[in-house]
Each structure stands twice: as structure tokens, then as C-alpha cells.
C-alpha positions as CSV (number, residue, x, y, z in Angstrom):
1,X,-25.4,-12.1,23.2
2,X,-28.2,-12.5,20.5
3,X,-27.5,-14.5,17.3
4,X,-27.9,-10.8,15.1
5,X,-25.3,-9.3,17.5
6,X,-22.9,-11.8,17.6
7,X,-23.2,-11.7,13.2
8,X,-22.9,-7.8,13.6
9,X,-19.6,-8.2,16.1
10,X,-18.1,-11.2,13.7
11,X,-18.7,-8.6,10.5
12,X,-17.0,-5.8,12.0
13,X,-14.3,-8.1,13.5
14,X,-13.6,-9.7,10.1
15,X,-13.7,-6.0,8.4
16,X,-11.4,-4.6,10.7
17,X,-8.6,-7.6,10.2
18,X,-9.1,-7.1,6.3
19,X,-9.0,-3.4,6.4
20,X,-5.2,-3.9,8.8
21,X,-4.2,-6.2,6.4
22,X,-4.5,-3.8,3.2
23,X,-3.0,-0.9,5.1
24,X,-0.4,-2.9,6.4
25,X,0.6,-4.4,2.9
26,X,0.2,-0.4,1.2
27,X,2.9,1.0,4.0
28,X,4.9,-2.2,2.9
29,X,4.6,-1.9,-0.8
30,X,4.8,1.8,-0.4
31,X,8.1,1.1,0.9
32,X,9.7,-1.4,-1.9
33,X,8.8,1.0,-4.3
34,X,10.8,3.8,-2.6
35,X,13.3,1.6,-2.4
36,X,13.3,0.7,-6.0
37,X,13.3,4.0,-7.2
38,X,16.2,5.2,-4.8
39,X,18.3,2.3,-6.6
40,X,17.1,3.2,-10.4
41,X,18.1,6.7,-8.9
42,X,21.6,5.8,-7.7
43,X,22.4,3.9,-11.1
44,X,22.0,7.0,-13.5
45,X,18.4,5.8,-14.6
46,X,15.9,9.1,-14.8
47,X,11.9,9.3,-15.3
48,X,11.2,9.9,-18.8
49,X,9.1,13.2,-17.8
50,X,12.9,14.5,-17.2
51,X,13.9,14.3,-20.5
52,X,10.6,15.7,-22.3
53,X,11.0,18.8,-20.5
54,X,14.2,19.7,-22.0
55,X,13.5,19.2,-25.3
């Protein structure tokens, strides 16, 4: 393997751990935050959208 291929292999390597990473930690995140709201949900707390649309 050539020194520009092995670069070119090392690049997308690297690019494919970073890009698993950030999807991995969205699907995580995503997940707290439904979490969160389900609790703010269950404790009587409502968006504020909810009350501007019954005034």
C-alpha cells in the first residue's frame, strides 16, 4: 500500500469513527431529552405554545 493510499484509508477511517461517534451521542441525547420532557409532562408542567393558543 502506497503512502497516498494509506493517508486516503487513515482519513476515511478517522471520518467514519467521528461520524459513529456524533450519531451515537444524537440517539443518546435524543433520548434524555424525551425523557425530560415525559417527566416535566408527568409533573403538570405544559409548553408555553399550549397556553397562547387559548387565549
Amino acid at each position: 500500500m502506497s503512502g497516498h493510499a494509506l493517508y486516503v484509508a487513515a482519513a476515511y477511517a478517522i471520518t467514519a469513527v467521528v461520524l459513529a461517534g456524533l450519531i451515537g451521542w444524537i440517539l443518546f441525547d435524543q433520548h434524555a431529552r424525551k425523557r425530560d420532557l415525559a417527566e416535566l409532562e408527568a409533573s403538570g408542567v405544559r409548553r408555553r405554545s399550549d397556553k397562547a393558543g387559548k387565549s
